[in-house]
C-alpha positions in Angstrom: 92.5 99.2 95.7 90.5 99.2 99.3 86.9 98.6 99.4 86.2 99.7 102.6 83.1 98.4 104.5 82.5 101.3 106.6 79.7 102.7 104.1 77.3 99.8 103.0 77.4 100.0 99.4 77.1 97.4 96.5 80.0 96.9 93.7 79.1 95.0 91.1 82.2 93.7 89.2 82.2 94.4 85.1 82.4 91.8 82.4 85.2 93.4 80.8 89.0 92.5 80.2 91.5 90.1 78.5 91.3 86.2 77.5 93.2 83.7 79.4 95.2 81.5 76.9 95.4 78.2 78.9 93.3 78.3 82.3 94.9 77.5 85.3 98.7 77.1 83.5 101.3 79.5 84.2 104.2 78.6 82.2 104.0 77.3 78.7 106.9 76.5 76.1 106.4 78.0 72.5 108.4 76.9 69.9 110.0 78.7 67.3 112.6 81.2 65.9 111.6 84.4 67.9 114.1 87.6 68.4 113.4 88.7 71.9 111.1 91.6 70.3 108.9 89.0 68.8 109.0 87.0 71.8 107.8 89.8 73.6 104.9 90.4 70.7 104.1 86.6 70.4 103.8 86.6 74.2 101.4 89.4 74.4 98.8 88.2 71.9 98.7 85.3 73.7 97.5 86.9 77.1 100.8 86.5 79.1 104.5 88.0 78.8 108.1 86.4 78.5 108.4 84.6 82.0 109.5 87.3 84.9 111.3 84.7 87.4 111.2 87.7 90.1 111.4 85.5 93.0 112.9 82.5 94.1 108.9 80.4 94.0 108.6 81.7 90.9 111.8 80.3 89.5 110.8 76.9 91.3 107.5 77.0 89.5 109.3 77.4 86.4 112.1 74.7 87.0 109.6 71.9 88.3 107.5 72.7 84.9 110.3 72.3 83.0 111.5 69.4 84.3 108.5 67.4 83.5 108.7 68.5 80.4 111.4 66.4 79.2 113.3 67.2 76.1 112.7 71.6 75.5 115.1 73.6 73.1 117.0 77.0 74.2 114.5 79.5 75.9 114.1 83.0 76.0 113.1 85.0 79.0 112.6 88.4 80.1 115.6 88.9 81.5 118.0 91.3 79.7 121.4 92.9 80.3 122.1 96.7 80.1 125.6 97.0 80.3 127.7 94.4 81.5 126.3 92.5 84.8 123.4 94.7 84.9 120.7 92.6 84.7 117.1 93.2 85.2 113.1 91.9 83.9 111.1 93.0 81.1 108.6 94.6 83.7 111.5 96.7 85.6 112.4 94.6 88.5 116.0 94.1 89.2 117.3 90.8 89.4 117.4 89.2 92.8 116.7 85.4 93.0 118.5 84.0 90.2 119.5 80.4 88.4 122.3 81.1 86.9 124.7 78.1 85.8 128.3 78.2 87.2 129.4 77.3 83.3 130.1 78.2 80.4 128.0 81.5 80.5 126.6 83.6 83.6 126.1 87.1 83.7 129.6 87.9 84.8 131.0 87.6 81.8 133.0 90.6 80.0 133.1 88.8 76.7 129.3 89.1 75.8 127.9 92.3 77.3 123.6 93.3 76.8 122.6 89.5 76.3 119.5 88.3 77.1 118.7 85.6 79.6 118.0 82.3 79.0 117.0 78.6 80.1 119.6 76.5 78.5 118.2 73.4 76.1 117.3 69.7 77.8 119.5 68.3 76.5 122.6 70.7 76.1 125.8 70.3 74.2 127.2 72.3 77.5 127.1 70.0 80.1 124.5 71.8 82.3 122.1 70.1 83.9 119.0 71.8 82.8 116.9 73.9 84.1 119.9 76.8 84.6 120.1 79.9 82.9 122.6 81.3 80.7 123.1 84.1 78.6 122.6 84.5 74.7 123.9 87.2 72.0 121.5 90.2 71.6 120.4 88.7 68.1 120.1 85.5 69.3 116.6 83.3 67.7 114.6 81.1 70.0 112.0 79.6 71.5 110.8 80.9 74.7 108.9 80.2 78.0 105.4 82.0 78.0 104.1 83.1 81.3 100.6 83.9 81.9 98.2 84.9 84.7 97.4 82.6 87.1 93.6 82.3 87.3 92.6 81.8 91.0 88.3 81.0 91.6 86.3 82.1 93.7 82.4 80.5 93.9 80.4 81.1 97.2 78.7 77.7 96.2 81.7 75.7 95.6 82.0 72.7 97.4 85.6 71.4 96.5 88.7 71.0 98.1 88.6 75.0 98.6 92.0 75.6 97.1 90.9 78.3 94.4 92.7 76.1 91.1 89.2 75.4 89.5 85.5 76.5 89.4 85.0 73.1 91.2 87.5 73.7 93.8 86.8 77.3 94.1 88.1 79.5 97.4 84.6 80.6 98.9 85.5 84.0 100.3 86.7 86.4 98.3 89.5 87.4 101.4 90.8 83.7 100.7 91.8 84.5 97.0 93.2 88.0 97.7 95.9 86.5 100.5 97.3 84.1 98.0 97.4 86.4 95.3 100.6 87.9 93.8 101.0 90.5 90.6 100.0 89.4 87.3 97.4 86.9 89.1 93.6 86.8 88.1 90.7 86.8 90.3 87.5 85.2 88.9 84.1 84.9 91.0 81.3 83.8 90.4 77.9 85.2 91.1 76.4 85.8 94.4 76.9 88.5 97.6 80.2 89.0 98.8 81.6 90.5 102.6 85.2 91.0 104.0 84.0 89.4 107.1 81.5 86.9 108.2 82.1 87.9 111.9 80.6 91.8 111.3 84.4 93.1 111.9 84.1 96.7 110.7 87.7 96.8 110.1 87.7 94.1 107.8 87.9 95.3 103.8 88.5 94.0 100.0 92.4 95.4 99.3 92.9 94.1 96.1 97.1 93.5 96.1 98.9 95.7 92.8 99.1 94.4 89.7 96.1 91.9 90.9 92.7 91.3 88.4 89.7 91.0 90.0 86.8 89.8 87.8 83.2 89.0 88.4 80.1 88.1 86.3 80.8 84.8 86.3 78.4 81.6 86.3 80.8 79.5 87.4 81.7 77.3 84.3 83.3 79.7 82.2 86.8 78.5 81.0 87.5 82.6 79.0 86.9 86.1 80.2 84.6 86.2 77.2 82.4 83.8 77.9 81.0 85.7 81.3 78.1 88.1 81.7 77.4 90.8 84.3 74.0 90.7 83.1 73.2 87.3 84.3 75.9 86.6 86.9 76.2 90.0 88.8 79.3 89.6 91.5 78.4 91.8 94.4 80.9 93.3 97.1 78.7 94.1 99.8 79.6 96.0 103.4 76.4 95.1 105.2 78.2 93.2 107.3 75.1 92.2 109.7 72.7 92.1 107.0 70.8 95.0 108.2 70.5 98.1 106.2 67.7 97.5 104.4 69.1 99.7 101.2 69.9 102.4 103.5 73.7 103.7 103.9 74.3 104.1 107.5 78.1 105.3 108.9 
């Protein structure tokens, strides 16, 4: 999506969309006995998905948080097999960066064709140093590693370190937010008036990356998507860029 600055016009951003489970985490462990379909299920009533390691920071993230994390049991992820050595994510991605262990199972295997990926246990019976994945049976019963949105702030106001992890360290600019952010990420601003530049560069807009959720009506306290209101917080994307139209559109 572009918002293009061009026209002067006034978006305000609705109060509408889904609840963030845990604000601010992106990976969480959830015990149990899941299939993979209930994984998926479980995963979606709680906001996120099974984790989609897609890229190499992303399997980082996942690896540090498991490794403080001590002790965690076999973990499902969305990472599936159709036909042998055919691997790809639960959202359609192919597999590219991967974290795969040498031993006893990898995806190379002709013995266990359409598995499912998986983080092997800490500790394991296997002698792999966790976290590596593996590959489990089709039926195979687990717990698995929940990913959900990472919730990047934006407050005009804020006064923090700037880095966008909490209302009180909030990005300011809008543009700040939208460079860091990757798909699946959330946006949340707070109130107040919004520009692409602060310099009156015309070519300047608000391109909101795919698979990106930008979100306004916000105070500024709010810890849900619930809690917000557009009718008291009103988040406005503005192109008067030199603060002179007046409420006239001008080309």
């Amino acid at each position: 999506m572009k918002l293009n600055p061009i026209l002067f016009f006034i978006a305000v951003l609705t109060a509408t969309g889904q609840l963030l489970a845990n604000e601010g985490e992106t990976f969480q462990i959830i015990e149990g006995s899941f299939t993979r379909t209930e994984a998926i299920e479980d995963a979606a009533s709680r906001g996120g998905r099974l984790a989609v390691l897609d890229t190499q920071g992303k399997i980082d993230s996942a690896n540090t948080y498991l490794a403080s994390q001590g002790t965690y049991p076999i973990l499902h992820i969305g990472l599936f097999e159709q036909g042998e050595g055919n691997w790809s994510w639960i959202n359609g991605e192919p597999l590219g960066a991967s974290n795969w262990a040498t031993s006893p199972r990898q995806p190379s295997d002709p013995t266990r064709n359409n598995n499912l990926g998986m983080y092997f246990s800490s500790p394991n019976s296997y002698g792999v140093s966790s976290p590596l994945w593996g590959d489990q049976a089709p039926h195979a019963t687990q717990a698995y590693l929940l990913e959900l949105p990472l919730t990047r702030y934006v407050n005009a106001a804020a006064a923090g370190s700037g880095n966008g992890t909490s209302w009180t360290n909030a990005y300011t600019s809008i543009q700040d937010a939208l460079a860091e952010a990757v798909s699946g990420d959330q946006i949340w601003v707070a109130s107040g008036i919004y520009k692409p530049s602060t310099t009156g560069d015309r070519s300047q807009s608000f391109i909101v990356p795919s698979g990106v959720a930008l979100h306004g009506g916000f105070a500024g306290t709010e810890s849900s998507l619930a809690q917000r209101s557009a009718h008291t917080a009103s988040t406005i994307l503005s192109g008067d860029l030199l603060d002179n139209d007046n409420g006239n559109l001008a080309r």
